[in-house]
FIKE-828916 format. One record per atom (N, C-alpha, C, O, CB): residue number from 1; residue in three letters; atom name; z, y, x. Coordinates in steps of 0.2 Angstrom, whole numbers, plus 5000, padded with zeros to 4 digits. Each point is the difference from the previous one (the first is absolute). Glycine has a CB too. Layout:
! residues N
{rec NUM, ALA, CA, {Z, Y, X}},
...
***
This chain:
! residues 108
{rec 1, UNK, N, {5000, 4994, 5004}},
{rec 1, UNK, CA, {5000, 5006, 4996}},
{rec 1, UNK, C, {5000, 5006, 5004}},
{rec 1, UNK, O, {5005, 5001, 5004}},
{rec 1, UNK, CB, {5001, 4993, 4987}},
{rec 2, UNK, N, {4990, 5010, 5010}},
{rec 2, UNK, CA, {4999, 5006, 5002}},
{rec 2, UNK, C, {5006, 5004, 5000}},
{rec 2, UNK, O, {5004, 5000, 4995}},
{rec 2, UNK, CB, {4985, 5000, 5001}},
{rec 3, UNK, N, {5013, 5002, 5010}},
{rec 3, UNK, CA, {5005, 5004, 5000}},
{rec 3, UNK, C, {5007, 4999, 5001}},
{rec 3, UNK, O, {5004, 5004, 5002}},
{rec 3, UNK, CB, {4988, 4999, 4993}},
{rec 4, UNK, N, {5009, 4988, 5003}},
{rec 4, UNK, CA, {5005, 4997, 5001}},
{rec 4, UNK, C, {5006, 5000, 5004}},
{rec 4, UNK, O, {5006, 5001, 4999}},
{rec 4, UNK, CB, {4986, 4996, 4997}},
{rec 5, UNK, N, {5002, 5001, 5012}},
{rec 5, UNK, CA, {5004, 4999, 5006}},
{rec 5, UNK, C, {5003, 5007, 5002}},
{rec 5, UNK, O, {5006, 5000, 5002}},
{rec 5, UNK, CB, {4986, 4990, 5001}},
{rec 6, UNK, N, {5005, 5016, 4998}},
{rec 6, UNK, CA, {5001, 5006, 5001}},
{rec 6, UNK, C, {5006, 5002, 4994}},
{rec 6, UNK, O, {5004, 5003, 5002}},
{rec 6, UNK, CB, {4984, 4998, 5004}},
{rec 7, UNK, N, {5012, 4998, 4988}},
{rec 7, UNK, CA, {5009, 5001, 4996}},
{rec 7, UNK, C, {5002, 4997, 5003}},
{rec 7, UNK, O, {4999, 5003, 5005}},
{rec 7, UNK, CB, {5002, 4998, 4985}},
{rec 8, UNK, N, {5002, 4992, 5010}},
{rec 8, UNK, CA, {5004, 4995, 5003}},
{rec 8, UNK, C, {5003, 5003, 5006}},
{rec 8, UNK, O, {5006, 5000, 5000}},
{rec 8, UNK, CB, {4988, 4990, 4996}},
{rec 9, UNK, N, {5002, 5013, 5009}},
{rec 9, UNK, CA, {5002, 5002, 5006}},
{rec 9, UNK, C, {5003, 5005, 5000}},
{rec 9, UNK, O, {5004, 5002, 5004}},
{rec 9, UNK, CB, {4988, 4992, 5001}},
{rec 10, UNK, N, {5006, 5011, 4990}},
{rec 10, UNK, CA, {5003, 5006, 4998}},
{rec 10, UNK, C, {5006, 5001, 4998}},
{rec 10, UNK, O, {5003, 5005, 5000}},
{rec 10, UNK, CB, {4989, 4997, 4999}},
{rec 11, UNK, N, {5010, 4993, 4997}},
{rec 11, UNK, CA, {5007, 5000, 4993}},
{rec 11, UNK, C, {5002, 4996, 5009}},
{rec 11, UNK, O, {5003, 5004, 5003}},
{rec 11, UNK, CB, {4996, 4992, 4977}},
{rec 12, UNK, N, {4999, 4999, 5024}},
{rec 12, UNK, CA, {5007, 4998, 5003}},
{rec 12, UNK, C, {5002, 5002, 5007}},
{rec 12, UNK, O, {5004, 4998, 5003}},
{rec 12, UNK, CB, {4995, 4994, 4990}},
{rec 13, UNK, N, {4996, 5013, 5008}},
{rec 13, UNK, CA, {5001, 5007, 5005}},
{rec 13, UNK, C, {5006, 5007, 4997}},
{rec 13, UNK, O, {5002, 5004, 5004}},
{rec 13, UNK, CB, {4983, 4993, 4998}},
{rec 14, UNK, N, {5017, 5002, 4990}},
{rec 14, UNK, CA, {5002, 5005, 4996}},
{rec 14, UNK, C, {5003, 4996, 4998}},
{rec 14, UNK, O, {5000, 5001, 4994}},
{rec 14, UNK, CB, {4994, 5009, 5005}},
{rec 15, UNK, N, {5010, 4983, 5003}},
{rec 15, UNK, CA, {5005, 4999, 4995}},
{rec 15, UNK, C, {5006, 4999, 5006}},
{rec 15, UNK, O, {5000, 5003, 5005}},
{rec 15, UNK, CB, {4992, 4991, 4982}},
{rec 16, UNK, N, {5014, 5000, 5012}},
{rec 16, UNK, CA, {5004, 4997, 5001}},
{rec 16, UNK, C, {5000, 5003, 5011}},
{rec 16, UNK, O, {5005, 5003, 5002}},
{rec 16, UNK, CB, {4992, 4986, 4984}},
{rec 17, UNK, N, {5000, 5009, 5016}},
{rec 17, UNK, CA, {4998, 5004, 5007}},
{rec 17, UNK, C, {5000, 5005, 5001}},
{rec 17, UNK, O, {5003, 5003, 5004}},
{rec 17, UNK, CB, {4992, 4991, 4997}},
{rec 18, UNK, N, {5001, 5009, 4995}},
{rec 18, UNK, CA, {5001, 5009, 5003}},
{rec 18, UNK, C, {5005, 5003, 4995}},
{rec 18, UNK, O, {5002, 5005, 5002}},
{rec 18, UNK, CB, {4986, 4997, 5003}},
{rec 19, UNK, N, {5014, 4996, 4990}},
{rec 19, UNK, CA, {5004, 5006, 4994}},
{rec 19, UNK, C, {5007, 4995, 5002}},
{rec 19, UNK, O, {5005, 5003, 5002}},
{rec 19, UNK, CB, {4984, 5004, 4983}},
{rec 20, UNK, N, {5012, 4988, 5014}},
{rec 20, UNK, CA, {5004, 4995, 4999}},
{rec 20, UNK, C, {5005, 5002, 4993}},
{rec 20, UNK, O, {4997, 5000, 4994}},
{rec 20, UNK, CB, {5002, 4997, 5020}},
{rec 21, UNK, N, {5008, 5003, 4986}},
{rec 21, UNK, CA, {5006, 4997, 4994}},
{rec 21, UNK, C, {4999, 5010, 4996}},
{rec 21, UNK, O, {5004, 5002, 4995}},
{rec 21, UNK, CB, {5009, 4985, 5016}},
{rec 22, UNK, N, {4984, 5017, 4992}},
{rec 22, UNK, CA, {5002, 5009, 4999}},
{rec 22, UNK, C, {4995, 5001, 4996}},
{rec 22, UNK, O, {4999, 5005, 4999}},
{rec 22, UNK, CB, {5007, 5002, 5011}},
{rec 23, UNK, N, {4989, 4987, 4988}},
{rec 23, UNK, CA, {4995, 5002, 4995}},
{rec 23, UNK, C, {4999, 4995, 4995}},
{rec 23, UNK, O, {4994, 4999, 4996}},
{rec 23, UNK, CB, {5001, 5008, 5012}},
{rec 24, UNK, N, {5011, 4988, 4991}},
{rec 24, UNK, CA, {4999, 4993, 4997}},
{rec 24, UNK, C, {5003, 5003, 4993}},
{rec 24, UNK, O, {5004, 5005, 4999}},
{rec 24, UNK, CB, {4999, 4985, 5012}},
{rec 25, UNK, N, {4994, 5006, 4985}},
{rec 25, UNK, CA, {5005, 5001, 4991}},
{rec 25, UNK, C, {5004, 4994, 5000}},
{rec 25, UNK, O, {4997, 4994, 5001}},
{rec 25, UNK, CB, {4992, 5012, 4990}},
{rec 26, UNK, N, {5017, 4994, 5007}},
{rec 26, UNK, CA, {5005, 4995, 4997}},
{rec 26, UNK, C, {4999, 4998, 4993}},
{rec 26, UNK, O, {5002, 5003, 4996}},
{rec 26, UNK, CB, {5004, 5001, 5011}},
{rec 27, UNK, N, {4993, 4990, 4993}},
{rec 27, UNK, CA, {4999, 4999, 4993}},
{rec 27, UNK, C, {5007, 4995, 4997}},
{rec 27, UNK, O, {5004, 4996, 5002}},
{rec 27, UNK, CB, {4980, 5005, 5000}},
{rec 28, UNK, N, {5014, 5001, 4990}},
{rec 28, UNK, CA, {5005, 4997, 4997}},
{rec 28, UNK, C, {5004, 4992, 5004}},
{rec 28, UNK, O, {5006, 4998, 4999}},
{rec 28, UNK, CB, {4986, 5009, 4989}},
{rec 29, UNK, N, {5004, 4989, 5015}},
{rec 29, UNK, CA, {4999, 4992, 4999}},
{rec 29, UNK, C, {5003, 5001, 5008}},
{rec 29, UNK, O, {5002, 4995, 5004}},
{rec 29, UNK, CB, {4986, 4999, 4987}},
{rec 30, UNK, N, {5013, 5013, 5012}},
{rec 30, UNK, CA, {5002, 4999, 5007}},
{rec 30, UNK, C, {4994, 4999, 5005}},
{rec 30, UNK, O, {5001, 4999, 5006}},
{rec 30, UNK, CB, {5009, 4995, 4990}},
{rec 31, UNK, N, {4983, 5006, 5002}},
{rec 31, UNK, CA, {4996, 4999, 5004}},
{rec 31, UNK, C, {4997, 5010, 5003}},
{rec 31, UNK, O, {5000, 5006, 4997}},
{rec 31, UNK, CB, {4996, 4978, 4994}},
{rec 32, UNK, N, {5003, 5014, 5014}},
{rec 32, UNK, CA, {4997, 5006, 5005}},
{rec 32, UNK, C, {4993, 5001, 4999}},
{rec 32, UNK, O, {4997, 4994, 4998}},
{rec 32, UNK, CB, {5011, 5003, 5011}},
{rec 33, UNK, N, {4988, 5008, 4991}},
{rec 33, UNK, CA, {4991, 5001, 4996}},
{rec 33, UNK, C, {4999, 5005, 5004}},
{rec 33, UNK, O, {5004, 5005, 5000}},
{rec 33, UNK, CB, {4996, 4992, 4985}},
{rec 34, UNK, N, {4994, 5002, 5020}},
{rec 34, UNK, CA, {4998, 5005, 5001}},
{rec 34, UNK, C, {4994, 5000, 4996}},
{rec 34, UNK, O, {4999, 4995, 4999}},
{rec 34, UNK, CB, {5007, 5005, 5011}},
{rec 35, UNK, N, {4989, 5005, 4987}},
{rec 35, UNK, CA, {4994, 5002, 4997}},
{rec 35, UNK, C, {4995, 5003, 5002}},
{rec 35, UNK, O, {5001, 5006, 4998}},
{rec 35, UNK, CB, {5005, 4994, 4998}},
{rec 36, UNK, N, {4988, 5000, 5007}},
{rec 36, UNK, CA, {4994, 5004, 5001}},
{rec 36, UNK, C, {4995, 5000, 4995}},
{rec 36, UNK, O, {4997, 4994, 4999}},
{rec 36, UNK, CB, {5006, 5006, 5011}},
{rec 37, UNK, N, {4994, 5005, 4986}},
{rec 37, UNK, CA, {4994, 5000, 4997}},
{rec 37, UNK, C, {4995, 5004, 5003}},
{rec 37, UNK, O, {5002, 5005, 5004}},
{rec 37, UNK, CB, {5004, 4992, 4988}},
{rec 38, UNK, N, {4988, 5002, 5007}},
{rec 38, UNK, CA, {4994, 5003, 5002}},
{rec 38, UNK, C, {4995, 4998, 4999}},
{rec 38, UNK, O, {4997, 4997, 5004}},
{rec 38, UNK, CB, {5007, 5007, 5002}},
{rec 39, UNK, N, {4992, 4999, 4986}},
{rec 39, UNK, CA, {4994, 5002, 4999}},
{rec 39, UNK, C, {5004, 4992, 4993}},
{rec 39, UNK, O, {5005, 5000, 4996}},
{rec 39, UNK, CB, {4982, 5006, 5018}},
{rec 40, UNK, N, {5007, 4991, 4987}},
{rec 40, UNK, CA, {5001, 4991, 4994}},
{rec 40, UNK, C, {5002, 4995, 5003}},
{rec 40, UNK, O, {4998, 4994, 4999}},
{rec 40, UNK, CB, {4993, 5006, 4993}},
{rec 41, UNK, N, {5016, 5002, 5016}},
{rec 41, UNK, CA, {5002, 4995, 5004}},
{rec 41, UNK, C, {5010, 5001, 4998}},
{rec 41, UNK, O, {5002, 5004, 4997}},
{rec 41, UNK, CB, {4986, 4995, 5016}},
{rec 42, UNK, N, {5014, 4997, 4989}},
{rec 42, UNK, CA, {5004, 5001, 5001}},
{rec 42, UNK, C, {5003, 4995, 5002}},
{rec 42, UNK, O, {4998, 4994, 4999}},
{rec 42, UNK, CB, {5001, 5014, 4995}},
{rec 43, UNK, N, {5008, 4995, 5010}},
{rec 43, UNK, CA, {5002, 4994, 5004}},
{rec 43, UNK, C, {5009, 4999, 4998}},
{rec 43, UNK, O, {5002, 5006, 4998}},
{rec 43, UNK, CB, {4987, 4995, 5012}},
{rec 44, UNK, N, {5016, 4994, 4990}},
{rec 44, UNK, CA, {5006, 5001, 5000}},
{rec 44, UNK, C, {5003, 4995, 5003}},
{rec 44, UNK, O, {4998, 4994, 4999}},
{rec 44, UNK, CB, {5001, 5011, 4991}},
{rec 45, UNK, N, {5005, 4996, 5015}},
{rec 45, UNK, CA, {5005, 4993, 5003}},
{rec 45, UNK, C, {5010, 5001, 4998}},
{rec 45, UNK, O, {5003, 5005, 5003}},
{rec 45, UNK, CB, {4986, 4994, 5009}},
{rec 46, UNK, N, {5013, 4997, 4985}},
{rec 46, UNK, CA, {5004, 4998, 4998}},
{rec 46, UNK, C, {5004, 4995, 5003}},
{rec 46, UNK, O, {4998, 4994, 5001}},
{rec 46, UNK, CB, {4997, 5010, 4992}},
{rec 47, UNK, N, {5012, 4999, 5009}},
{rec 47, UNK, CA, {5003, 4992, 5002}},
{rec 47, UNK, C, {5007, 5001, 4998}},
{rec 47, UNK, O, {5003, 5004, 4995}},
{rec 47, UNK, CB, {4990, 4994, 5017}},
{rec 48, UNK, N, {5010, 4997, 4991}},
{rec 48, UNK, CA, {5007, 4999, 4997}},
{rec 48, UNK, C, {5004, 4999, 5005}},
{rec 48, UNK, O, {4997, 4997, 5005}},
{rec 48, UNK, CB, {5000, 4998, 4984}},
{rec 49, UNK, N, {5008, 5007, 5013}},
{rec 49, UNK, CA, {5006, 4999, 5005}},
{rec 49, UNK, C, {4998, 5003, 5009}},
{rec 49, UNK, O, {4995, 5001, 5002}},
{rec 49, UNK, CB, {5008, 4987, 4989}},
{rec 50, UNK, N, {5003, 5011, 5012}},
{rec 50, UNK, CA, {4998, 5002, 5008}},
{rec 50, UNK, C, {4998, 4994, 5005}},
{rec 50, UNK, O, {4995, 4998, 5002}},
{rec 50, UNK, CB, {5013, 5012, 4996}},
{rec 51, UNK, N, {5000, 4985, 5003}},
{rec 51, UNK, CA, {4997, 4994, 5005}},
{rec 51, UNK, C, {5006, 4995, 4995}},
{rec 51, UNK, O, {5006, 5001, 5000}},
{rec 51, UNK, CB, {4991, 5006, 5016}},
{rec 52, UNK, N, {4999, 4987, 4980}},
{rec 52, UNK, CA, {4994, 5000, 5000}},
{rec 52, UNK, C, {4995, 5006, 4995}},
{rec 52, UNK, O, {5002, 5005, 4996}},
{rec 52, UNK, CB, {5002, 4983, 5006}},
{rec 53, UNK, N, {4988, 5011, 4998}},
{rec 53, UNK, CA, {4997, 5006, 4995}},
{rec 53, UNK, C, {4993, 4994, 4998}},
{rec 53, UNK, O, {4998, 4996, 5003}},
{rec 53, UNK, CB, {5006, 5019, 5003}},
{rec 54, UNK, N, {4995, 4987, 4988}},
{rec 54, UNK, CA, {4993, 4998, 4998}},
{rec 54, UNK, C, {4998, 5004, 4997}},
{rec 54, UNK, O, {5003, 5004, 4996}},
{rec 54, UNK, CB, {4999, 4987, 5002}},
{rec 55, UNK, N, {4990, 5010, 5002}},
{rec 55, UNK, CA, {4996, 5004, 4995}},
{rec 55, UNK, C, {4994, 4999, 4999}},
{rec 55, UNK, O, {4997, 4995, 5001}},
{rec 55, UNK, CB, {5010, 5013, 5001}},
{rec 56, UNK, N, {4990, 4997, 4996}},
{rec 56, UNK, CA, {4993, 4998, 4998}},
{rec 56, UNK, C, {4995, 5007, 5000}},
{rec 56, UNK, O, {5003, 5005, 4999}},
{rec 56, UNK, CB, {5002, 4985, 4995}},
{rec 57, UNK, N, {4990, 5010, 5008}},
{rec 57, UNK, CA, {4995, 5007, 5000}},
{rec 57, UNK, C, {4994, 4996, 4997}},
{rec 57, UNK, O, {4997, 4995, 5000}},
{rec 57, UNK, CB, {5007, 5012, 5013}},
{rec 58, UNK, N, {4994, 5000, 4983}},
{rec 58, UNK, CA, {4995, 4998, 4994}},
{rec 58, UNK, C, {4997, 5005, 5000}},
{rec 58, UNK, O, {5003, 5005, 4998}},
{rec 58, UNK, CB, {5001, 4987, 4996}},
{rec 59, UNK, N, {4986, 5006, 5007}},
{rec 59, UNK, CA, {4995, 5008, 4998}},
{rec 59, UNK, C, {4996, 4998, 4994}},
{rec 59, UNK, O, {4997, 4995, 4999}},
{rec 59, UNK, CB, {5002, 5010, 5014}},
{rec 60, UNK, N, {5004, 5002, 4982}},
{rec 60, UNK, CA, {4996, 5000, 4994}},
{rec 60, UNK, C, {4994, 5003, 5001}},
{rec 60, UNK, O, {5001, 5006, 5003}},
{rec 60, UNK, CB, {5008, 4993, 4990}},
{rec 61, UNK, N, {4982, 4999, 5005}},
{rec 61, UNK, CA, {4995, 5004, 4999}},
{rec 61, UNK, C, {5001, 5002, 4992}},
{rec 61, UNK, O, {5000, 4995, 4996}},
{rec 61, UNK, CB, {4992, 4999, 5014}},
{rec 62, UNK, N, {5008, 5011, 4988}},
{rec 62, UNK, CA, {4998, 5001, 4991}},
{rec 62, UNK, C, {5005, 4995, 4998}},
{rec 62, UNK, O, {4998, 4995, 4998}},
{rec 62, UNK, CB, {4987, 5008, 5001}},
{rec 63, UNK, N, {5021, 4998, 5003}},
{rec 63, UNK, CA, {5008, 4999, 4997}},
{rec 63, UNK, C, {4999, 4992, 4998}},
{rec 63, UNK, O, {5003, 4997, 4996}},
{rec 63, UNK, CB, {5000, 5017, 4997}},
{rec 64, UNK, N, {4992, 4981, 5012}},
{rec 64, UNK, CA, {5001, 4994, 5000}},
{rec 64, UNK, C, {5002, 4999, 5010}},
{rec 64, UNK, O, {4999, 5003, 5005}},
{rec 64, UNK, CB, {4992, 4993, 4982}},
{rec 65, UNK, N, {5013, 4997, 5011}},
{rec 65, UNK, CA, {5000, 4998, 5007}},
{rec 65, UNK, C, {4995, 4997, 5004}},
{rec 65, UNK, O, {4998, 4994, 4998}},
{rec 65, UNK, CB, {5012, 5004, 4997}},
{rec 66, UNK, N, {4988, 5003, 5009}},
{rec 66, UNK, CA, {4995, 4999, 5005}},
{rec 66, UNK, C, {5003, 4995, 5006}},
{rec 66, UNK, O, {4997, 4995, 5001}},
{rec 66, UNK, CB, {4996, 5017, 4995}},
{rec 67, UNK, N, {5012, 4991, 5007}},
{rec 67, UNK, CA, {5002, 4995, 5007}},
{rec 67, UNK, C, {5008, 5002, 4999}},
{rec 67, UNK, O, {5002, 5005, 4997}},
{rec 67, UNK, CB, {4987, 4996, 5013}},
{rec 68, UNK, N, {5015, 4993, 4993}},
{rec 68, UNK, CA, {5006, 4998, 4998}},
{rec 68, UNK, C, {5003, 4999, 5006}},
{rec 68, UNK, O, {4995, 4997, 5003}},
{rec 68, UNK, CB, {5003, 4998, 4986}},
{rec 69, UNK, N, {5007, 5005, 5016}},
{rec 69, UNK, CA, {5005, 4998, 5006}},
{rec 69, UNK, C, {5006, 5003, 4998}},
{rec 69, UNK, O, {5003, 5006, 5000}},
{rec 69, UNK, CB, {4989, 4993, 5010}},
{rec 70, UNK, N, {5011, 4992, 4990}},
{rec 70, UNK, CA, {5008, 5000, 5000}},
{rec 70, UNK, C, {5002, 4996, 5006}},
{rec 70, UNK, O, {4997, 4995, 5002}},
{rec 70, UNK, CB, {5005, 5006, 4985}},
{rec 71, UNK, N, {5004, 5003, 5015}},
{rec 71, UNK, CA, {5004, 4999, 5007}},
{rec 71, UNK, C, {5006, 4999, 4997}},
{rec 71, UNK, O, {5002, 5003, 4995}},
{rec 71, UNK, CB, {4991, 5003, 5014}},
{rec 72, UNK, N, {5010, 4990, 4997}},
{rec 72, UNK, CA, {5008, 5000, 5002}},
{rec 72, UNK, C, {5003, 4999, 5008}},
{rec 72, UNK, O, {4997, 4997, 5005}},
{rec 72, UNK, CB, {5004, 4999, 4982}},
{rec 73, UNK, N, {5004, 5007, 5011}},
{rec 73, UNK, CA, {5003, 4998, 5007}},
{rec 73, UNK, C, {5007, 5002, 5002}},
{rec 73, UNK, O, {5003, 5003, 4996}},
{rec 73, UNK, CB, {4988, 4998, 5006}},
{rec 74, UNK, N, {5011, 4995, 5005}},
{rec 74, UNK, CA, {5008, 5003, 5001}},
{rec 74, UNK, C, {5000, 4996, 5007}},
{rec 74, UNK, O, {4998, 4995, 5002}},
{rec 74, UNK, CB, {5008, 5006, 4985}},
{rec 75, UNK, N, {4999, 5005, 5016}},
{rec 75, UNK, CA, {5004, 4998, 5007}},
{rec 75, UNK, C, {5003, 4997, 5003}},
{rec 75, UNK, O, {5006, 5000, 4998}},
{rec 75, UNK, CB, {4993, 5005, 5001}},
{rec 76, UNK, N, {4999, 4991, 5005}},
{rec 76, UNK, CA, {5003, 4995, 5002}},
{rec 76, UNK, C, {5006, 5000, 5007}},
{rec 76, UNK, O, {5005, 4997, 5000}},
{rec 76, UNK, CB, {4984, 4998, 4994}},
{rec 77, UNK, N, {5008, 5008, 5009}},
{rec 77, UNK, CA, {5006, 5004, 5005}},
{rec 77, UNK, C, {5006, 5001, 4999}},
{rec 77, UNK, O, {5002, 5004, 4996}},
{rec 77, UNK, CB, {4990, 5000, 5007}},
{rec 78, UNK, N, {5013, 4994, 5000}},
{rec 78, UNK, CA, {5007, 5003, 4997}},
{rec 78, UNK, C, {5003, 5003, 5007}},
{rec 78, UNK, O, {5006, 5000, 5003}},
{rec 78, UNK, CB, {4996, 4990, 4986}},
{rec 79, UNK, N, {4992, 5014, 5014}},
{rec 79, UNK, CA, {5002, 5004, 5007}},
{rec 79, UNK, C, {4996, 5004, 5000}},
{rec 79, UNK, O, {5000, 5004, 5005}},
{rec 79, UNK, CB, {5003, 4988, 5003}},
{rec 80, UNK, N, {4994, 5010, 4989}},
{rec 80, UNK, CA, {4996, 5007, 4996}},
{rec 80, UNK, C, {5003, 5002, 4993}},
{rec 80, UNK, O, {5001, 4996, 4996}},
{rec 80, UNK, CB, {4988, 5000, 5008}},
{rec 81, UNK, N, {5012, 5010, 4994}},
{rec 81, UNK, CA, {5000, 5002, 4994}},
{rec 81, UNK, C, {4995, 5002, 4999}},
{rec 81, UNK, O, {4997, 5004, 5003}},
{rec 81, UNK, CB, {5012, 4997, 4996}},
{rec 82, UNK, N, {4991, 4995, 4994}},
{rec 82, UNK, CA, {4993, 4999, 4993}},
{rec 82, UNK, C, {4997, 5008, 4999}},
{rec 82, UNK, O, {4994, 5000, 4999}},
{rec 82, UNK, CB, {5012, 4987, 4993}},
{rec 83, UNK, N, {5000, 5020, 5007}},
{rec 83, UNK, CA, {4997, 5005, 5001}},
{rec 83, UNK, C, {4995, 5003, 5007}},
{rec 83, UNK, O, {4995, 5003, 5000}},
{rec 83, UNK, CB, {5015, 4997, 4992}},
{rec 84, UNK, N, {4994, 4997, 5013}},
{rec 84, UNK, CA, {4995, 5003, 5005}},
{rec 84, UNK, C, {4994, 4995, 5001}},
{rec 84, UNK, O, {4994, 5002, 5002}},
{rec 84, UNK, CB, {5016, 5005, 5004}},
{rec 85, UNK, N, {4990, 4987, 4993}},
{rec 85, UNK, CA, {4992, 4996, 5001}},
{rec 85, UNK, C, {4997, 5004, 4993}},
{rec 85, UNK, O, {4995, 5002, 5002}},
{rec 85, UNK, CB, {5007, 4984, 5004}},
{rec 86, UNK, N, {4998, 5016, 4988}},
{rec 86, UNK, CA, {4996, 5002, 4996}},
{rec 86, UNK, C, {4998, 5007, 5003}},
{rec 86, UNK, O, {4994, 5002, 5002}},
{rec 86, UNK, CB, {5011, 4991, 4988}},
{rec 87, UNK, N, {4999, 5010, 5011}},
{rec 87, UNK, CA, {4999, 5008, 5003}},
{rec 87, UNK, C, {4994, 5000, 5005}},
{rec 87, UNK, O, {4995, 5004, 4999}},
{rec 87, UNK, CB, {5018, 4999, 5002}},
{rec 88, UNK, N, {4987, 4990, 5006}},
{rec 88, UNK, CA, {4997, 5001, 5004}},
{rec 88, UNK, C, {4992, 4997, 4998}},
{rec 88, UNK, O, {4995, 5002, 5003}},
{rec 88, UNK, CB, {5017, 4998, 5004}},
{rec 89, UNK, N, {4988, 4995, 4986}},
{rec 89, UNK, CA, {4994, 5000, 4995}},
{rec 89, UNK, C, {4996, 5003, 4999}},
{rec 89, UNK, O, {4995, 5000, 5002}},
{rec 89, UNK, CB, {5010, 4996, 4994}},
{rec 90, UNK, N, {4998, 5008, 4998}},
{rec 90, UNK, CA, {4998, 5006, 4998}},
{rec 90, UNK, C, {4998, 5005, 5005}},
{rec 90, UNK, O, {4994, 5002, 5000}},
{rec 90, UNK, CB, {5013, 4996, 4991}},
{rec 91, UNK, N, {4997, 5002, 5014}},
{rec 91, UNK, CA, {4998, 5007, 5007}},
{rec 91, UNK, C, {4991, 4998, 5002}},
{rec 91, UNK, O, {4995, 5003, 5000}},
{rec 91, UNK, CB, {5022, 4998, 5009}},
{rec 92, UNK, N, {4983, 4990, 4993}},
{rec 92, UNK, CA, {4992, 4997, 5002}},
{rec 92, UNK, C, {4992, 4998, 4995}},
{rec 92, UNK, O, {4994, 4998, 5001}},
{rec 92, UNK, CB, {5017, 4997, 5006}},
{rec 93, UNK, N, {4995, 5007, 4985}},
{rec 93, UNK, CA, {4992, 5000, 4994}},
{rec 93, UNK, C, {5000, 5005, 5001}},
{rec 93, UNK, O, {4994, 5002, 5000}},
{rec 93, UNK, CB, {5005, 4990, 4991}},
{rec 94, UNK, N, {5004, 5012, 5009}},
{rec 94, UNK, CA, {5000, 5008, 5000}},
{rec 94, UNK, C, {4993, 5003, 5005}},
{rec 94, UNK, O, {4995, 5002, 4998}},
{rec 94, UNK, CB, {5020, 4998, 4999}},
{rec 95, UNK, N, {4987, 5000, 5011}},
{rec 95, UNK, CA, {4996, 4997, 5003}},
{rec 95, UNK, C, {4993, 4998, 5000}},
{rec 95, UNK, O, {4994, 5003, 5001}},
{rec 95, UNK, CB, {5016, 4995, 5000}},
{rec 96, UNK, N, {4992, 4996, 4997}},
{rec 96, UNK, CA, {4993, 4997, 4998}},
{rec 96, UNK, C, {4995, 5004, 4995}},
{rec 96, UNK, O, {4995, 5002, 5002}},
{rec 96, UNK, CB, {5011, 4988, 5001}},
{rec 97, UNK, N, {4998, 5010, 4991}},
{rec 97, UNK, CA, {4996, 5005, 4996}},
{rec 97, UNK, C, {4996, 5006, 4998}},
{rec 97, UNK, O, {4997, 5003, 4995}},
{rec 97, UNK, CB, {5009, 4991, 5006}},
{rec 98, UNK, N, {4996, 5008, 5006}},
{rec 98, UNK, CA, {5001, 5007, 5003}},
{rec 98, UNK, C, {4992, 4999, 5003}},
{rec 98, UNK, O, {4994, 5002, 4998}},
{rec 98, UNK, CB, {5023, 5002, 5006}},
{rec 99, UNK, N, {4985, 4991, 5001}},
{rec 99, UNK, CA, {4992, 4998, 5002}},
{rec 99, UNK, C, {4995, 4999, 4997}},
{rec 99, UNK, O, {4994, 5001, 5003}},
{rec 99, UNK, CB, {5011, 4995, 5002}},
{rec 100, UNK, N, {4996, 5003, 4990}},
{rec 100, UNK, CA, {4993, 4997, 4998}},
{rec 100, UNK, C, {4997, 5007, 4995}},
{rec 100, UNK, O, {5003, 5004, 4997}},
{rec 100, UNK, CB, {5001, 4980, 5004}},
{rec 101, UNK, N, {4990, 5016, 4998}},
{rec 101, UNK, CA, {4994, 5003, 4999}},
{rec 101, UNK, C, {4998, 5000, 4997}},
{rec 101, UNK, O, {4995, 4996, 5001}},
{rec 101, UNK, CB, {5005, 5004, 5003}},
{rec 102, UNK, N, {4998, 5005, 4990}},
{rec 102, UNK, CA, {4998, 4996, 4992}},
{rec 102, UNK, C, {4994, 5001, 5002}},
{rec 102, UNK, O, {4998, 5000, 4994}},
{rec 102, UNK, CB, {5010, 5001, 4996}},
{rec 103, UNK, N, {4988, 5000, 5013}},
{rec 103, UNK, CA, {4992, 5003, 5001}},
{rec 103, UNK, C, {4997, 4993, 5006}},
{rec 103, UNK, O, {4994, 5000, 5002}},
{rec 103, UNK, CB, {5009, 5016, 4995}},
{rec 104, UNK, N, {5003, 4980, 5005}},
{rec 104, UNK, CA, {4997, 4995, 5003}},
{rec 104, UNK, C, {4999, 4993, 4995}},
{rec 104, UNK, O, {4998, 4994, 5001}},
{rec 104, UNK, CB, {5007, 5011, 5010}},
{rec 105, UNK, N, {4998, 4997, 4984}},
{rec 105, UNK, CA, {5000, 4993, 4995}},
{rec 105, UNK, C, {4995, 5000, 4996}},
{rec 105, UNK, O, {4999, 5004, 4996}},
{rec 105, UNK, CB, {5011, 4997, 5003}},
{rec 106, UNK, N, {4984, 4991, 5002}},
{rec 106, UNK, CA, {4993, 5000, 5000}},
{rec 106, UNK, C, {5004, 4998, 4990}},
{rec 106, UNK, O, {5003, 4996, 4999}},
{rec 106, UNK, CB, {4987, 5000, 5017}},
{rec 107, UNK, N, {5008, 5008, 4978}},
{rec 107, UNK, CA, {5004, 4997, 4993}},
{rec 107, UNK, C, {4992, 4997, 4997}},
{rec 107, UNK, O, {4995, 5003, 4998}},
{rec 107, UNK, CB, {5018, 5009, 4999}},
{rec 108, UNK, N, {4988, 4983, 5003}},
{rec 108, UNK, CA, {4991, 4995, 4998}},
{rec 108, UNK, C, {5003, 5004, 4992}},
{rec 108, UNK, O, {4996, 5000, 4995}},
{rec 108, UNK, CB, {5000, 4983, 5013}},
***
């Protein structure tokens, strides 16, 4: 779908990585929602809890679901705290994200 690959890379350039917990909505159920819309995309990832966490990221074209990734996870280290390996996470998609290029993304 035209245009696809280039949202996807945009919502997750502007979500969880770069804004993180100071731009999340709390919802009723306890779940964390970050949101982006633009144009008939839209994107939302949702999770639940810290260590462990599960969630899920889902992009609507024209308010249907088109692509779906749910994750989970948790720390296993008990000579790290689970705050500072997430911190140092987030510090490397962030990073990464940062890198990449929406004008190098060939979108069939």
């Amino acid at each position: 779908m035209k245009g696809f690959k280039i949202f996807l890379t945009k919502a997750k350039k502007n979500s969880y990585a770069l804004v993180g917990e100071k731009e999340e909505k709390r919802l009723a159920d306890g779940a964390k929602e970050l949101v982006l819309n633009d144009g008939l995309f839209s994107y939302r990832d949702r999770y639940y809890g810290f260590d462990p966490f599960t969630g899920e990221e889902v992009v609507f074209y024209n308010k249907k679901p088109i692509w779906v990734m749910n994750y989970s996870g948790r720390c296993i280290s008990k000579d790290i705290p689970s705050k500072e390996i997430y911190d140092f996470l987030k510090k490397y998609l962030k990073l990464l994200y940062i890198t990449i290029n929406l004008h190098t993304i060939v979108d069939d």
